[in-house]
C-alpha atoms as a printed R data frame, in Angstrom:
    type eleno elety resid chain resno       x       y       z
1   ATOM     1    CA   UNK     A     1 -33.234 -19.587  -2.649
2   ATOM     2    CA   UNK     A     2 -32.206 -22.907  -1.565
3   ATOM     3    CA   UNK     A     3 -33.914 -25.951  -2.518
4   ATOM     4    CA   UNK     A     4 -35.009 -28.376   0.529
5   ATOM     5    CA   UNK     A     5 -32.264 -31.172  -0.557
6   ATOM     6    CA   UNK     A     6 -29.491 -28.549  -0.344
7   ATOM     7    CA   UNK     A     7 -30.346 -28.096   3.493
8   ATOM     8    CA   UNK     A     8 -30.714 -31.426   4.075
9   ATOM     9    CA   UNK     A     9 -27.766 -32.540   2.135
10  ATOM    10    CA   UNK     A    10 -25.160 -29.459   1.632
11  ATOM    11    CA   UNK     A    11 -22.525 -29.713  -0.126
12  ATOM    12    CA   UNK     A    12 -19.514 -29.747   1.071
13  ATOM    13    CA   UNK     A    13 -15.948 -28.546   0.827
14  ATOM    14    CA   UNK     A    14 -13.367 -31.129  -0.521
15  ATOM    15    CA   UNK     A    15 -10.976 -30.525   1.304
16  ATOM    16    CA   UNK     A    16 -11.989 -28.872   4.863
17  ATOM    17    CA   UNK     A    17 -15.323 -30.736   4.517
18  ATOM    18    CA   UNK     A    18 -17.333 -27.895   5.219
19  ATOM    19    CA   UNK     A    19 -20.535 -26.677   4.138
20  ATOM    20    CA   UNK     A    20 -20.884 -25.125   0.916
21  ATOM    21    CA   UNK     A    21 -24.304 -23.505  -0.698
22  ATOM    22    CA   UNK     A    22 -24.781 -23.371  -4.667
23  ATOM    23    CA   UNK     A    23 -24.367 -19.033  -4.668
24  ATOM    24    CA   UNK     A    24 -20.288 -20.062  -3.216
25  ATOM    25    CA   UNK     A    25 -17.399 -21.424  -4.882
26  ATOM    26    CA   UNK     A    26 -17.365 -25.477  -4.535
27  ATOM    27    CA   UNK     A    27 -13.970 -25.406  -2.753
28  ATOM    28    CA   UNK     A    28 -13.079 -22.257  -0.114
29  ATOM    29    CA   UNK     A    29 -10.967 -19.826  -1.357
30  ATOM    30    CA   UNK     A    30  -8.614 -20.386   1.872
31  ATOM    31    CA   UNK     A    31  -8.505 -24.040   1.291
32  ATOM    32    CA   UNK     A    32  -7.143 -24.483  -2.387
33  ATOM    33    CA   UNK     A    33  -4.305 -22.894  -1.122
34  ATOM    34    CA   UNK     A    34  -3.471 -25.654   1.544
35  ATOM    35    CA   UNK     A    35  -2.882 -28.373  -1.239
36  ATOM    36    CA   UNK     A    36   0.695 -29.099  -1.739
37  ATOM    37    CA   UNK     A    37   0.233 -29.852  -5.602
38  ATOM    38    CA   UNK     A    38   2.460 -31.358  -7.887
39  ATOM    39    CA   UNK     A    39   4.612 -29.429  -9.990
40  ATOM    40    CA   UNK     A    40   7.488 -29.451 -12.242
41  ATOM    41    CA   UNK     A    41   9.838 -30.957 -12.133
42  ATOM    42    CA   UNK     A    42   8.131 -34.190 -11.437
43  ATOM    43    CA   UNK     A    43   8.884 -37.784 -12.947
44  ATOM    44    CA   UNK     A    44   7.957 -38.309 -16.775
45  ATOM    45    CA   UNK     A    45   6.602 -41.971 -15.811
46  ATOM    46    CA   UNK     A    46   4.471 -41.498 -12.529
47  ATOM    47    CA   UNK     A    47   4.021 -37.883 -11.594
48  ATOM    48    CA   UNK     A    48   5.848 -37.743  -8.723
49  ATOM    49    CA   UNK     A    49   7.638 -34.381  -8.132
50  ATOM    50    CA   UNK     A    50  11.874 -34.996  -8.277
51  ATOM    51    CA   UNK     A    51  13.884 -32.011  -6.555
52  ATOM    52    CA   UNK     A    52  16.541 -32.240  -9.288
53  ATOM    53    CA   UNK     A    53  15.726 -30.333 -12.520
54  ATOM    54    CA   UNK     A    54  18.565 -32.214 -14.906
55  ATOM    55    CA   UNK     A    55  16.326 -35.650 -14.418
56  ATOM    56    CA   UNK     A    56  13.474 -37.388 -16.480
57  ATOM    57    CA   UNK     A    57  12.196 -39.489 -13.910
58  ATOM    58    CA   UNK     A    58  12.284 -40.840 -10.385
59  ATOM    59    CA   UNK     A    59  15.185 -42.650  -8.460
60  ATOM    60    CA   UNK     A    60  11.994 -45.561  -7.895
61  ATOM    61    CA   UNK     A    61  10.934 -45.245 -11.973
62  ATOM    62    CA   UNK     A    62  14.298 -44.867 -13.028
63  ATOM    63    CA   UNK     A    63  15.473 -48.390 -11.512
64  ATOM    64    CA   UNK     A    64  12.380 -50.038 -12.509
65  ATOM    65    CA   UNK     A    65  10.450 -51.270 -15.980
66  ATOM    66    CA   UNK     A    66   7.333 -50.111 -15.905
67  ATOM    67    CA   UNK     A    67   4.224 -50.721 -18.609
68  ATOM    68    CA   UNK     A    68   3.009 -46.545 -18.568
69  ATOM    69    CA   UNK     A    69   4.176 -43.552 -18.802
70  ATOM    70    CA   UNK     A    70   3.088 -39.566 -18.616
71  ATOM    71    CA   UNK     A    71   1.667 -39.982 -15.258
72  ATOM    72    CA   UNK     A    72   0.049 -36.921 -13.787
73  ATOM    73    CA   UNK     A    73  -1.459 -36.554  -9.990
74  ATOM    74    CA   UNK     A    74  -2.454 -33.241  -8.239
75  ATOM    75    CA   UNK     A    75  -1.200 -33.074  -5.439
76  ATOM    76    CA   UNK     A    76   1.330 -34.646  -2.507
77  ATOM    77    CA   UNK     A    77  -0.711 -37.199  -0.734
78  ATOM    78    CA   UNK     A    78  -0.350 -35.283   2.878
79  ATOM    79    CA   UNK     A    79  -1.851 -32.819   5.213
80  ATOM    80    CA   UNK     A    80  -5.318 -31.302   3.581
81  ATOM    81    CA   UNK     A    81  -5.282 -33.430   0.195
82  ATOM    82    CA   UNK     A    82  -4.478 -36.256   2.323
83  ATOM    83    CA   UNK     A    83  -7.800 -35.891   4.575
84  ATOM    84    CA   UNK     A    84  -9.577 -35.064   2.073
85  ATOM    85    CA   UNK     A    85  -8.905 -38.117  -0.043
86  ATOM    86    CA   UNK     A    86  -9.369 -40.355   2.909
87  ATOM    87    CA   UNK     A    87 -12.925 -39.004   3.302
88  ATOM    88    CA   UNK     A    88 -13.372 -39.185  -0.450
89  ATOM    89    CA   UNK     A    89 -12.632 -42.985   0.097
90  ATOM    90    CA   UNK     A    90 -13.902 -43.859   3.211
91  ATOM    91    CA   UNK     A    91 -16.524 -41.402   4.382
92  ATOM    92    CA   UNK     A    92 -18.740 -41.472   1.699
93  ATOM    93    CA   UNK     A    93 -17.762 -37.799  -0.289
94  ATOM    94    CA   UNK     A    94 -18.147 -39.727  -3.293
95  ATOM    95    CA   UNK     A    95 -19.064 -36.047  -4.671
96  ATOM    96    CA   UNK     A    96 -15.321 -34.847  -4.400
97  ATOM    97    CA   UNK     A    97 -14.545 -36.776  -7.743
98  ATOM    98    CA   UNK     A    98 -16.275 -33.354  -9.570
99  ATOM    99    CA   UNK     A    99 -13.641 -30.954  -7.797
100 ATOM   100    CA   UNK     A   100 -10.724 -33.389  -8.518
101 ATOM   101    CA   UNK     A   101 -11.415 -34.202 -12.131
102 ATOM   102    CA   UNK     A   102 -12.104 -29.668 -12.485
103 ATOM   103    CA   UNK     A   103  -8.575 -29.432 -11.043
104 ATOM   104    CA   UNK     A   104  -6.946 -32.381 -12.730
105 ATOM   105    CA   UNK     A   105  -7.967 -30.907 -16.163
106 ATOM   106    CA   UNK     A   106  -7.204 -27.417 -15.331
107 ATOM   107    CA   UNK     A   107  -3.685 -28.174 -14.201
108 ATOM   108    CA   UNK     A   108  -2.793 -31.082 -17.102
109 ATOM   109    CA   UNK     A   109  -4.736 -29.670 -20.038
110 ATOM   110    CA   UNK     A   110  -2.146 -29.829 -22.164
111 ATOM   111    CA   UNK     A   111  -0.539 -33.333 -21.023
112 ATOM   112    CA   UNK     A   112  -4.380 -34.713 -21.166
113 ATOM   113    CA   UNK     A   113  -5.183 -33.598 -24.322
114 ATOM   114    CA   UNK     A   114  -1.974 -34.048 -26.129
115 ATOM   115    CA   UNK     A   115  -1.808 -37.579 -25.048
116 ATOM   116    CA   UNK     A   116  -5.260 -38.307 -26.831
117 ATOM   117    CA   UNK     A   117  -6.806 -40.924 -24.915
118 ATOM   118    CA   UNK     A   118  -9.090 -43.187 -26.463
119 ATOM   119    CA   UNK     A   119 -10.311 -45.089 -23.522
120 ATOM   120    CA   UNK     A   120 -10.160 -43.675 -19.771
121 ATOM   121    CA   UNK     A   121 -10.098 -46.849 -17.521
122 ATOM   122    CA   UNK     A   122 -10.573 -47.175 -13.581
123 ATOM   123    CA   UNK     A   123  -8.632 -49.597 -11.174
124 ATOM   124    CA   UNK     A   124 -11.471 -51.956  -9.974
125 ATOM   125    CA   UNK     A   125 -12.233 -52.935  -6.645
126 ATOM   126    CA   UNK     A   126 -13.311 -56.098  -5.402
127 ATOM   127    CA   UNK     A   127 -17.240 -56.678  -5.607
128 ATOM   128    CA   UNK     A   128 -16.923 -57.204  -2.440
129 ATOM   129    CA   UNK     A   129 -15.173 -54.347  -0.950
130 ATOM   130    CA   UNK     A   130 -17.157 -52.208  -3.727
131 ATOM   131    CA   UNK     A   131 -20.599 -53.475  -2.426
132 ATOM   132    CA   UNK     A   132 -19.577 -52.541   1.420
133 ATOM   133    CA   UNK     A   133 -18.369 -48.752   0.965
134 ATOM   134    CA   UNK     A   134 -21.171 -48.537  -1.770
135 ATOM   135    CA   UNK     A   135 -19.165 -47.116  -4.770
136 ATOM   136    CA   UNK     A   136 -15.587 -47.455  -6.161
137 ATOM   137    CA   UNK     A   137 -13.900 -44.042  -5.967
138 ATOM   138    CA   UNK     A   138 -11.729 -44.334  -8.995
139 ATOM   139    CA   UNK     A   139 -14.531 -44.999 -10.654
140 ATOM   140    CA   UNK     A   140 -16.325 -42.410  -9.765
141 ATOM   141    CA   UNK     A   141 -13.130 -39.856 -10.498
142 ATOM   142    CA   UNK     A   142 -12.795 -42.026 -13.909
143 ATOM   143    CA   UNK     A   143 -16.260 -41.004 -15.099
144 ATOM   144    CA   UNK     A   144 -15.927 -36.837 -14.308
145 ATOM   145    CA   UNK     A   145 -12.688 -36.978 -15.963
146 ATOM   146    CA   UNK     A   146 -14.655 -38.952 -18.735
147 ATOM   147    CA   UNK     A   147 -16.813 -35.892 -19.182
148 ATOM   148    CA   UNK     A   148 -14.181 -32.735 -19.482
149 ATOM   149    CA   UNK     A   149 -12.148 -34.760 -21.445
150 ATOM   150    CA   UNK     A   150 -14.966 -36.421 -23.857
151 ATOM   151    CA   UNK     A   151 -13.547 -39.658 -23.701
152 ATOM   152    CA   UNK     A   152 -15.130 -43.114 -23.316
153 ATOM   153    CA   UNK     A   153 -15.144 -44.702 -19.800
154 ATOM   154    CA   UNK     A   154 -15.949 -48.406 -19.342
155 ATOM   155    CA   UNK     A   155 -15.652 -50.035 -15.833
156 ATOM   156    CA   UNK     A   156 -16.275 -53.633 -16.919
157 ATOM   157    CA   UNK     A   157 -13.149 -54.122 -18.913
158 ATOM   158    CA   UNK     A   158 -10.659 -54.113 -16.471
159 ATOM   159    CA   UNK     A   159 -11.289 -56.344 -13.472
160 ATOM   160    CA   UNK     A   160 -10.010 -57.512 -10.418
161 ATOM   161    CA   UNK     A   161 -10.379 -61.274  -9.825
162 ATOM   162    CA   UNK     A   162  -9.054 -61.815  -6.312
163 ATOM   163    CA   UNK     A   163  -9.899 -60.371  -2.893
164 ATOM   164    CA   UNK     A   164  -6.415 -58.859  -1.851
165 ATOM   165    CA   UNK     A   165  -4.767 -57.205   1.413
166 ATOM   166    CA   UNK     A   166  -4.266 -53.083   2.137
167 ATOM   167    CA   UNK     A   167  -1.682 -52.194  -0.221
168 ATOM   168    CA   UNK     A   168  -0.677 -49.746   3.001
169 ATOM   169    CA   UNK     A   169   0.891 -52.649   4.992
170 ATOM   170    CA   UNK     A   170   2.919 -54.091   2.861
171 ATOM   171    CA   UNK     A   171   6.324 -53.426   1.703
172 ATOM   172    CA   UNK     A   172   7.331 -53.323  -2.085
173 ATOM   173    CA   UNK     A   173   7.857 -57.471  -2.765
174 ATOM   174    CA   UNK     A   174   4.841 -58.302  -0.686
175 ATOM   175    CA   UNK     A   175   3.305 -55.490  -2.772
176 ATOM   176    CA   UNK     A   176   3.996 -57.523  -6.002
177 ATOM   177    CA   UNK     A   177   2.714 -60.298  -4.391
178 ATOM   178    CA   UNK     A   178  -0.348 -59.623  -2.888
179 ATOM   179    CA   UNK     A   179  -1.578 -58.314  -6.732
180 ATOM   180    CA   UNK     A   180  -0.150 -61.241  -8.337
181 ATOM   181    CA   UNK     A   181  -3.145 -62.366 -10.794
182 ATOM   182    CA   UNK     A   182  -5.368 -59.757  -8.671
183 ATOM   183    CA   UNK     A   183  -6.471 -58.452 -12.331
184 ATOM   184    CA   UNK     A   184  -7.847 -59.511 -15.924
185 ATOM   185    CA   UNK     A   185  -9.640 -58.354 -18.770
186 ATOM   186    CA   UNK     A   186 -13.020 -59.383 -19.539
187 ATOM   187    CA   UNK     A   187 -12.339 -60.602 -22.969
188 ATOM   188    CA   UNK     A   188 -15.899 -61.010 -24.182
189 ATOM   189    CA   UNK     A   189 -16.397 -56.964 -23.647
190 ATOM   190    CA   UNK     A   190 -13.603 -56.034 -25.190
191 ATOM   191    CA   UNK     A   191 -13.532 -57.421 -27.465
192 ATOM   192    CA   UNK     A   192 -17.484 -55.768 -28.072
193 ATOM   193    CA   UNK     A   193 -15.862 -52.550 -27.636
194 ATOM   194    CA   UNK     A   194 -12.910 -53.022 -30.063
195 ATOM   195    CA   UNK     A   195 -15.739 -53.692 -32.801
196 ATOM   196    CA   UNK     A   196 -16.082 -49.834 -32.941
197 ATOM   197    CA   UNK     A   197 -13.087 -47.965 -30.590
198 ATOM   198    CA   UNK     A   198  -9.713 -47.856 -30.110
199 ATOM   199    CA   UNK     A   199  -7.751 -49.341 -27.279
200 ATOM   200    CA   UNK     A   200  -4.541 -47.533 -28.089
201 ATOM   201    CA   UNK     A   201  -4.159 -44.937 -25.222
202 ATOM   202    CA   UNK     A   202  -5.413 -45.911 -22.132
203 ATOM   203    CA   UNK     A   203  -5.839 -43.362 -19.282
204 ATOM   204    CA   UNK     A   204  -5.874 -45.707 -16.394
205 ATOM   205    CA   UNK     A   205  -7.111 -44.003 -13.172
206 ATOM   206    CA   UNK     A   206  -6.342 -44.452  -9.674
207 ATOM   207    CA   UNK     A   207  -6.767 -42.247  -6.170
208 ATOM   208    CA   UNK     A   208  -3.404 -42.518  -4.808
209 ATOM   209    CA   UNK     A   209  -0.279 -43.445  -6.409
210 ATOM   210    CA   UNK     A   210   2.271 -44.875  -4.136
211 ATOM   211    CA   UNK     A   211   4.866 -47.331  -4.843
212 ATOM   212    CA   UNK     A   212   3.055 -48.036  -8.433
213 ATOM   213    CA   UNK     A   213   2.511 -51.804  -7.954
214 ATOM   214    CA   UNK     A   214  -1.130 -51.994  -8.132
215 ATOM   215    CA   UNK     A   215  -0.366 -49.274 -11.584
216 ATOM   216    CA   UNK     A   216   1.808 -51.578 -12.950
217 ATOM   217    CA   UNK     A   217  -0.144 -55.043 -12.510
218 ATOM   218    CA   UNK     A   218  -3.029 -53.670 -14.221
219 ATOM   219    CA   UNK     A   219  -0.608 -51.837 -16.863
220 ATOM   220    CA   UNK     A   220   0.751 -55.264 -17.900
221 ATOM   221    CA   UNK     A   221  -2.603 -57.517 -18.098
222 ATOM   222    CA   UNK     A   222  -3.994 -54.321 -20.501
223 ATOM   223    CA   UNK     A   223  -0.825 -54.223 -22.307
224 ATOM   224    CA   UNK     A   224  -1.153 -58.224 -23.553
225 ATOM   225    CA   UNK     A   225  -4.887 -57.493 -24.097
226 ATOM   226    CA   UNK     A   226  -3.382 -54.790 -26.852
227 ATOM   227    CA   UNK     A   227  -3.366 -51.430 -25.305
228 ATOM   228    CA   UNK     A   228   0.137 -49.636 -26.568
229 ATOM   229    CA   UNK     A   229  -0.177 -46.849 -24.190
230 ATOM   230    CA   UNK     A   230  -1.119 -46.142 -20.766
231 ATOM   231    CA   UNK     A   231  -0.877 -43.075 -18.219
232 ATOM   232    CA   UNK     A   232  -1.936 -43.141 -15.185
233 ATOM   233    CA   UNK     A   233  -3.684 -40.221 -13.449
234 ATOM   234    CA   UNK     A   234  -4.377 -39.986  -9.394
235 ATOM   235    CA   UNK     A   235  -5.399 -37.389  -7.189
236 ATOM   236    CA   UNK     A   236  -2.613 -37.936  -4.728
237 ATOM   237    CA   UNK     A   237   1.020 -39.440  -5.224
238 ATOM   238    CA   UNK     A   238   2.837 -40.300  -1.764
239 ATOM   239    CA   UNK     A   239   6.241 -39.147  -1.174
240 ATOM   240    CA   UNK     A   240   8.984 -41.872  -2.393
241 ATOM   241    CA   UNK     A   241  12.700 -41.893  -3.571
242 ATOM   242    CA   UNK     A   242  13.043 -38.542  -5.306
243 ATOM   243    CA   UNK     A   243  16.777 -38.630  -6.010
């Protein structure tokens, strides 16, 4: 039997967006098989899959310093994955996060666990642009990932001061720019938290990974607040210099 809600409000698909009923698998058997996902070889700093077997990272990570490493995303951020995420972020499947934190964790057990996070961390949005699409989707992914990997979430550490432009638009320097001083940390509440956790190892999550500017400007503000470690995890990476 289904219940009234589940009519009304079916679940759907994550990545053909179609309905789904609670006696069926959350994602279509045909479907999981249209998501180009990650795997190895792929960089040791962001995740993003390198052609050549004989190197550690990514022609983009390899030429630049960057505050994390151990980065881990599930798939290439085109065809289905690519819709999908876009409705995930746009369209109101705030629901997705479930099916992307299940497939995160079953593909990156061992990188997850092994890297033994003591605070998972989401890259804010601006109240502003949170309060108009209703939710912040890394968030949202940040707090099922929370739960499979029993580790703490906060979302009011890490902020983001400063309405900024699409990170889409831009090229790499305006990239930089447009996210200079874009984040902080609330001092007051971490330093609250630090009373009784660890800030050592960071999992700092994102949606898509791209050129790794808005990763690395929230990378260095929690680096001088004390954090030693940080990987990020996404759901998508975007194609990018692979040699």
């Amino acid at each position: 039997m289904y219940s009234i809600l589940e009519f009304l409000y079916p679940p759907r698909c994550p990545i053909c967006d179609g309905v789904r009923f609670s006696d069926e698998p959350v994602c279509c058997p045909s479907c999981i098989e249209q998501v180009s996902y990650v795997s190895a070889p792929y960089c040791m700093c962001c995740g993003r899959p390198i052609e050549r077997d004989d190197r550690e990272f990514c022609y983009d990570c390899s030429r630049k310093k960057r505050n994390y490493s151990g980065g881990v995303s599930l798939g290439a951020y085109e065809g289905a994955l690519k819709e999908s995420v876009l409705r995930f972020k746009f369209h109101g499947r705030e629901e997705f996060a479930s099916w992307y934190a299940e497939k995160l964790t079953e593909r990156y057990e061992k990188e997850l666990f092994r890297f033994h996070a003591t605070l998972i961390l989401p890259v804010p949005m601006h109240k502003r642009k949170e309060r108009r699409r209703g939710y912040n989707q890394a968030a949202s992914l940040a707090k099922e990932l929370s739960e499979r990997l029993s580790v703490p979430v906060r979302s009011d550490i890490l902020l983001r001061t400063r309405y900024t432009e699409p990170q889409k638009n831009l090229n790499d320097v305006a990239r930089l720019q447009n996210l200079l001083n874009a984040f902080a940390v609330e001092e007051e509440k971490l330093t609250e938290y630090k009373k009784n956790h660890s800030i050592e190892r960071v999992i700092l999550v994102d949606d898509i990974y791209t050129t790794g500017s808005t990763m690395e400007a929230c990378a260095r503000v929690l680096k001088k607040a004390g954090v030693e470690r940080i990987m990020p995890v996404t759901i998508a990476v975007a194609g990018g210099y692979t040699e």
